[in-house]
C-alpha positions as CSV (number, residue, x, y, z in Angstrom):
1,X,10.5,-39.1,-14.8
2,X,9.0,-37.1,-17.4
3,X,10.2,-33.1,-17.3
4,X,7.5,-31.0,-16.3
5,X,7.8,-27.5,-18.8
6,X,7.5,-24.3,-16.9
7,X,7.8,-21.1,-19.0
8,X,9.0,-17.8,-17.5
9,X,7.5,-14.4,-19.5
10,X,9.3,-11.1,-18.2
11,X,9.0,-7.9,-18.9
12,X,12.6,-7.4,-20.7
13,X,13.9,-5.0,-22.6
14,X,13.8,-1.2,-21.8
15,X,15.1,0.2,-18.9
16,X,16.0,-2.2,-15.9
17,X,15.9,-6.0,-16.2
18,X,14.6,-7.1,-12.6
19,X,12.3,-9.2,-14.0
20,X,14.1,-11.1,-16.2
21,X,16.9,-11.7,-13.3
22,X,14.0,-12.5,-10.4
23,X,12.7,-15.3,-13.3
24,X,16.4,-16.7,-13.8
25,X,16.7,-17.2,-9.9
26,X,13.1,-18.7,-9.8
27,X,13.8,-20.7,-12.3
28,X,17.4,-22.0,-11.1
29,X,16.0,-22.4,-7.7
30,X,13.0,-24.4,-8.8
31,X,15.1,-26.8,-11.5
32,X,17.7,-27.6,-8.1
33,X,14.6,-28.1,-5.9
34,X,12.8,-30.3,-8.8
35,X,15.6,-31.9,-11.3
36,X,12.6,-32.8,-13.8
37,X,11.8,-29.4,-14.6
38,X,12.2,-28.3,-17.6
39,X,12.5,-24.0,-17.5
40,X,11.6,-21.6,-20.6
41,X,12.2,-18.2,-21.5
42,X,10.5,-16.0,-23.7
43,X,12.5,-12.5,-24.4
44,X,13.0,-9.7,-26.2
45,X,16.2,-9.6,-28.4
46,X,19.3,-9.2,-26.2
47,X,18.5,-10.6,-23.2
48,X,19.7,-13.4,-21.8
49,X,18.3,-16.6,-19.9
50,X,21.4,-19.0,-19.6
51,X,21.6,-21.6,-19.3
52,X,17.6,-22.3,-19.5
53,X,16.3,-22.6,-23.7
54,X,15.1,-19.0,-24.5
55,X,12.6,-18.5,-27.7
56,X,13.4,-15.0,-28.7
57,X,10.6,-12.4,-29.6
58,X,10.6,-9.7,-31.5
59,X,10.1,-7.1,-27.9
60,X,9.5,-7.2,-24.7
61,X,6.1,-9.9,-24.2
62,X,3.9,-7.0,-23.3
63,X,4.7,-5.3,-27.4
64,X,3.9,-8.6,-29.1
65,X,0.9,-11.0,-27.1
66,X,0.8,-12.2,-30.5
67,X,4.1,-14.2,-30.5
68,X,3.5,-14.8,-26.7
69,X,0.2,-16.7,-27.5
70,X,1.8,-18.6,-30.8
71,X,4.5,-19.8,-28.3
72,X,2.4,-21.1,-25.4
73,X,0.6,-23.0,-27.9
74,X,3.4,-24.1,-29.0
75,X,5.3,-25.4,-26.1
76,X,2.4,-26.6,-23.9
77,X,3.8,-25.4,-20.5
78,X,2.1,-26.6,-17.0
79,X,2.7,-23.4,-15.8
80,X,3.3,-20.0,-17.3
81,X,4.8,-17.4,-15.0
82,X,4.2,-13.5,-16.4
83,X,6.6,-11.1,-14.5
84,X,5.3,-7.4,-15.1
85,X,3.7,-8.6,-17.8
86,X,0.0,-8.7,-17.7
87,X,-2.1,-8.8,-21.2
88,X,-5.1,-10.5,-21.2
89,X,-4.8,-12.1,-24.2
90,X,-1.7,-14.3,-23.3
91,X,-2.9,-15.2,-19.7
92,X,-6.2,-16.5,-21.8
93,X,-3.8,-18.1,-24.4
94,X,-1.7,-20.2,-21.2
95,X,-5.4,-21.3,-19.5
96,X,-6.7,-22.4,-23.3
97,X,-3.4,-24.4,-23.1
98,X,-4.0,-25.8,-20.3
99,X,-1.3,-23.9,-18.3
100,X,-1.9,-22.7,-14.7
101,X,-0.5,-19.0,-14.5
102,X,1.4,-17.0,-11.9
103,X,1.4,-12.9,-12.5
104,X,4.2,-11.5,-10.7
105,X,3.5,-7.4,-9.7
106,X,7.3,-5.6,-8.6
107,X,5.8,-2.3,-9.0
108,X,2.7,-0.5,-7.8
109,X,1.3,0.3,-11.5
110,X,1.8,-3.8,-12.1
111,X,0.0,-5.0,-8.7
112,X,-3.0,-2.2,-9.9
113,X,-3.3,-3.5,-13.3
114,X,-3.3,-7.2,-12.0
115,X,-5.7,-6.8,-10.0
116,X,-7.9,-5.5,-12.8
117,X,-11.1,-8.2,-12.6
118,X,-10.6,-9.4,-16.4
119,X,-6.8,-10.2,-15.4
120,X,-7.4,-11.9,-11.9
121,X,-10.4,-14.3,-14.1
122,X,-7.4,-15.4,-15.9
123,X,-4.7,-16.4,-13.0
124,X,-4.3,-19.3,-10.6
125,X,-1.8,-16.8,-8.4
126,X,-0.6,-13.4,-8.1
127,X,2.5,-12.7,-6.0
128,X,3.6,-8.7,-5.0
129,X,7.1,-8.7,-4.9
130,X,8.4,-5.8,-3.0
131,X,9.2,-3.9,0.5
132,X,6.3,-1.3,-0.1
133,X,3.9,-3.8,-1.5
134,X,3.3,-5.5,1.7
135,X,0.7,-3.1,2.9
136,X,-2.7,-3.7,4.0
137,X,-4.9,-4.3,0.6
138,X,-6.5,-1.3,-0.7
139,X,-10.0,-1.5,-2.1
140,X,-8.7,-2.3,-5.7
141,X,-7.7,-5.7,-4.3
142,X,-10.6,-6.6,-1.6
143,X,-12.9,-6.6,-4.8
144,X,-10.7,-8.5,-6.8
145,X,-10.1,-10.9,-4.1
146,X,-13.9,-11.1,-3.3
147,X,-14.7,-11.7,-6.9
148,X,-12.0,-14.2,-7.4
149,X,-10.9,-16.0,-4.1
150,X,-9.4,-18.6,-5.5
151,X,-6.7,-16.7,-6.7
152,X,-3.8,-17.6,-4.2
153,X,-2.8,-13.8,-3.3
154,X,0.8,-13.2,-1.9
155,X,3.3,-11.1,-0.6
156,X,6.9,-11.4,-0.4
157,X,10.0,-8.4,0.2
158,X,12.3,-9.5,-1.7
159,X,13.6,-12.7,-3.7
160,X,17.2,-13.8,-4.1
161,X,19.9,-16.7,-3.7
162,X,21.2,-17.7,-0.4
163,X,24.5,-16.0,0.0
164,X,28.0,-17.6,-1.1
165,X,30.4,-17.4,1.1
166,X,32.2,-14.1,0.5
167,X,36.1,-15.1,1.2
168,X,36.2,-17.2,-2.2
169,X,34.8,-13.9,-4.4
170,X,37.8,-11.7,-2.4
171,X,39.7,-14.2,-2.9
172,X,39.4,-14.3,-6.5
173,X,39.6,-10.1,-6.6
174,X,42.6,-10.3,-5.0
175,X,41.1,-8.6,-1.8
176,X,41.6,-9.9,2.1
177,X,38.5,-11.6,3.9
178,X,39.1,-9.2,6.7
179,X,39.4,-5.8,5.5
180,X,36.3,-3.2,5.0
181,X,35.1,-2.8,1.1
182,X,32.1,-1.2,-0.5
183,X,30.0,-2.5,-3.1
184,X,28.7,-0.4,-6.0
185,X,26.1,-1.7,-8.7
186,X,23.2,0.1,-11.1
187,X,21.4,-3.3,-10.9
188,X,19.8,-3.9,-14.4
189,X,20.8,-3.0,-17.5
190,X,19.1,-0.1,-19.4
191,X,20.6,2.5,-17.7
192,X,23.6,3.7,-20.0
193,X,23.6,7.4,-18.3
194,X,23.6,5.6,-14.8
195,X,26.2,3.1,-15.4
196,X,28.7,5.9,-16.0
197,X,27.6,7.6,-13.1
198,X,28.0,5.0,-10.8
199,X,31.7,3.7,-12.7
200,X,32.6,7.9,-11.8
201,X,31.0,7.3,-8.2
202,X,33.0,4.0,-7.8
203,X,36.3,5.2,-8.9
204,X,36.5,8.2,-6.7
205,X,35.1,6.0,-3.5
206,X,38.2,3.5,-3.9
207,X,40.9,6.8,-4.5
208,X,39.2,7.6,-1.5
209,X,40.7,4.8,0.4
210,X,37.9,2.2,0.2
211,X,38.3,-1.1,-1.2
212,X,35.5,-1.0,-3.7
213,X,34.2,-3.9,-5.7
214,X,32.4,-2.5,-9.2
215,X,30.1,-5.0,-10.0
216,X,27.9,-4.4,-14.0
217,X,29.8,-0.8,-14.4
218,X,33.3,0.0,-15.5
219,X,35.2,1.4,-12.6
220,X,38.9,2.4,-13.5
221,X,41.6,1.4,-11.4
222,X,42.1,1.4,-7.8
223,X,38.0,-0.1,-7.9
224,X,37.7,-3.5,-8.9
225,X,35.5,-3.8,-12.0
226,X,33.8,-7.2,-12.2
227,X,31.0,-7.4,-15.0
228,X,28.9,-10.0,-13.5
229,X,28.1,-12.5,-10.5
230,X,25.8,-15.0,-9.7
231,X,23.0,-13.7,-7.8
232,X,24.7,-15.8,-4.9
233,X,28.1,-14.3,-5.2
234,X,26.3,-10.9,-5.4
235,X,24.4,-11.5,-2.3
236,X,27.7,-12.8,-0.3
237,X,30.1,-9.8,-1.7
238,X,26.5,-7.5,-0.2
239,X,26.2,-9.4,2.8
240,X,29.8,-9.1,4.0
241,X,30.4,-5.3,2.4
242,X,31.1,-2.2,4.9
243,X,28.8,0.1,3.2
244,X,27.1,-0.3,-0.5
245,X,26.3,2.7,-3.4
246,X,23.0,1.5,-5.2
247,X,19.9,1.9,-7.5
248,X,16.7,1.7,-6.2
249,X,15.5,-1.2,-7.9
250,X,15.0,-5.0,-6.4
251,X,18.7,-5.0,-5.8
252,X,18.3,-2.5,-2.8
253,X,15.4,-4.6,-0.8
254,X,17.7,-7.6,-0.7
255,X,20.7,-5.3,0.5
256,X,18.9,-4.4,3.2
257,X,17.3,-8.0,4.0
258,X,21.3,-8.5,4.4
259,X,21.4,-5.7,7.1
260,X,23.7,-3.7,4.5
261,X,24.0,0.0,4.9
262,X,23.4,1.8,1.8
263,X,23.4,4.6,-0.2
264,X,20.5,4.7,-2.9
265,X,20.2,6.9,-6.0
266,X,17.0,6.1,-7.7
267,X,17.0,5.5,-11.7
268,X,13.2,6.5,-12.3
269,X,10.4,7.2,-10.9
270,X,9.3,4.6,-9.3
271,X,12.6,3.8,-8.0
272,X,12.6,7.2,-6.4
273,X,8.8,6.4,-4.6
274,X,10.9,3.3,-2.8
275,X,13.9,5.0,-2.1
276,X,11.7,8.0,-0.5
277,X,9.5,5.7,1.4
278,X,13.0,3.7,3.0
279,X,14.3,6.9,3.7
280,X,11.9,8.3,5.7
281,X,11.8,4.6,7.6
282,X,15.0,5.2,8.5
283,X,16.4,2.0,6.3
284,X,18.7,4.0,3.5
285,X,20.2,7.1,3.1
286,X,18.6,8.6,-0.2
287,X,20.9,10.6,-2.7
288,X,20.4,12.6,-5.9
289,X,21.5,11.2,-8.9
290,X,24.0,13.8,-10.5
291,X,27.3,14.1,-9.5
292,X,29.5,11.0,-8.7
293,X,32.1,13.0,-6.5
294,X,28.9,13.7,-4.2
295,X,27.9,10.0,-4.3
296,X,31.7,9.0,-3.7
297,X,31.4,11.9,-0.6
298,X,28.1,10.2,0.8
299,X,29.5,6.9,0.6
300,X,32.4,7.4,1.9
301,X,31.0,9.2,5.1
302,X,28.8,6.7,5.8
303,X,31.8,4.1,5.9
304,X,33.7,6.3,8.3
305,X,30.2,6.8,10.7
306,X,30.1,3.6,12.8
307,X,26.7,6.0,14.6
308,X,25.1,6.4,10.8
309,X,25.3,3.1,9.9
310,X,24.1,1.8,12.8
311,X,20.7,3.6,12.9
312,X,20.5,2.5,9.1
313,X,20.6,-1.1,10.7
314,X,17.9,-0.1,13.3
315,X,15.4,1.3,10.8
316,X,16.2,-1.6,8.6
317,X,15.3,-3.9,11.3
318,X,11.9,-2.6,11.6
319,X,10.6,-3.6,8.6
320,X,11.2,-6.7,9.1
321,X,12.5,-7.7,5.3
322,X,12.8,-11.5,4.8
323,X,13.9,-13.4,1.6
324,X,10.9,-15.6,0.5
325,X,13.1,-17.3,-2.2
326,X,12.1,-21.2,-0.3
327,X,8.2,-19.9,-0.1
328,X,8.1,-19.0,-3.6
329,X,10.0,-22.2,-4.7
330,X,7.3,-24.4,-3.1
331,X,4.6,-22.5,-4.0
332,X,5.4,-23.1,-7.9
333,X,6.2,-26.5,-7.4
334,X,2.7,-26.9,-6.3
335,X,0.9,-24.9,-9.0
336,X,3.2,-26.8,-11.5
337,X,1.8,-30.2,-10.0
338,X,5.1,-31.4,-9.3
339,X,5.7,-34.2,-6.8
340,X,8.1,-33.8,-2.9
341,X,10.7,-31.5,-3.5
342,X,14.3,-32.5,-3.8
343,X,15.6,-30.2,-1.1
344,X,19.1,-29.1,-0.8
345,X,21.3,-28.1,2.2
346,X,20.6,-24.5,3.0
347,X,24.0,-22.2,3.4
348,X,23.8,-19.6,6.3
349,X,24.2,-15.9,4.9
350,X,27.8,-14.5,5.4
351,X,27.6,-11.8,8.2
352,X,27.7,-8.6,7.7
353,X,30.6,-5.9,9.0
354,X,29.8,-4.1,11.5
């Protein structure tokens, strides 16, 4: 069967790299469901795709349309998906190609410029990807939708792997299956300042008594420092963890689709509009980001409060946060034009501790 080229266009470089990781899981997931596919990258130097064939720009898409045009001509894709990135000129470049297109909005500035009119005449889809995106659509979107309805308009809280099992990971860190840990991440990279932080933060939470798995940031000794894990390992090690210290990027909505009890310290400002907003419904404990021993403190307290995390649990409940990884999979296979999906057995997410 002839492979069927779709090319992912993230926003990358800069702070955070959400988009470039969501495009990697889209991409994995949609090569497993559709073998033929054939998955492309286009990035800014030092960011990486593996193991799908990356052409490497100059910046991040949004700083050079003209090498994102020259490349879409160049590799003829069915289907170009732009994540946070939104230029006119390269969503008219993909449809002169003869490319459907797919604009992915994470963040409330990105939904607002996508659904600018001269951008929605130039997409087949646009997908909001977020817990605070899912709101009733404000007049911005009822005139783009009324202007162009055959845009296929979406909503989804969150995107990741079905969980690993989590006793393999713990194995392999040397920790028991059975015993209360913590996770700690900064999410994407960018964030030199905030990867200390949270490697201060972590270290203090384990000589606190806490088993605590430091995943992307250098903990010291008694935390476990791991520099990187499949999305799928990530989400099992979240899935199964007592308590977990986070950003407030992507990384926290699918914590709390796992029913995880966290800890958020926002990175920038429009992390700090999320974590507000799940604060005040109840979902995550917000903190400042500052001092590590107080982060260590907060974590660790919310560990020991069996009352704490369960409200956490309640307000997470209802919001009623799903993964939409299996919509989103079939919903590019059919605006690739690819044939019945391949479908693989599904893996039931590891519970979480109580």
């Amino acid at each position: 069967m002839p492979s069927t080229r779709v090319l992912f266009v993230p926003v990358s470089g800069g702070a955070g790299s959400g988009e470039v990781q969501r495009c990697r899981l889209l991409a994995q997931a949609l090569q497993q469901r559709w073998p033929s596919v054939e998955p492309q990258f286009l990035l800014a130097p030092g960011n990486d795709a593996d193991p799908f064939a990356t052409t490497t720009l100059s910046a991040s898409p949004t700083r050079v349309p003209d090498e994102v045009r020259a490349a879409i001509a160049r590799l003829q894709p069915a289907l170009v998906v732009f994540d946070g990135n939104a230029r006119v000129a390269t969503l008219a470049a993909a449809r002169k190609a003869g490319a459907r297109t797919l604009l992915i909005s994470s963040r409330p500035s990105a939904r607002d410029r996508g659904f600018r009119l001269r951008r929605m005449a130039q997409l087949d889809a646009h997908w909001l990807v977020g817990a605070e995106l899912r709101g009733a659509p404000d007049w911005r979107e009822r005139l783009a939708r009324w202007r162009h309805p055959r845009v296929d308009v979406r909503r989804f809280a969150t995107l990741f792997a079905p969980p690993a099992p989590a006793a393999p990971v713990l194995a392999r860190l040397g920790l028991p299956d059975d015993a209360p840990f913590a996770v700690v991440c900064a999410g994407g990279g960018g964030h030199a300042d905030a990867t200390a932080l949270f490697a201060d933060a972590a270290t203090q939470l384990a000589r606190g008594g806490i088993a605590t798995i430091a995943v992307g940031v250098p903990a010291s000794s008694p935390a476990i420092a791991v520099p990187a894990l499949a999305n799928a390992e990530l989400m099992g090690l979240l899935a199964a963890s007592h308590v977990a210290l986070l950003a407030g990027g992507s990384l926290l909505v699918q914590a709390l689709a796992l029913d995880v009890p966290v800890v958020s310290v926002p990175l920038q400002a429009e992390q700090a509009a999320r974590v507000r907003w799940l604060a005040q419904a109840g979902a995550v404990q917000g903190a400042d980001a500052n001092d590590a021993s107080r982060l260590a403190q907060r974590a660790h307290a919310l560990a020991d409060d069996t009352v704490a995390r369960g409200r956490l649990r309640a307000g997470i409940a209802q919001l009623g946060l799903h993964n939409g990884l299996e919509e989103a999979v079939d919903a590019l296979g059919a605006l690739a034009g690819l044939g019945r999906p391949q479908r693989s057995a599904s893996r039931s997410p590891a519970r979480a501790s109580p």
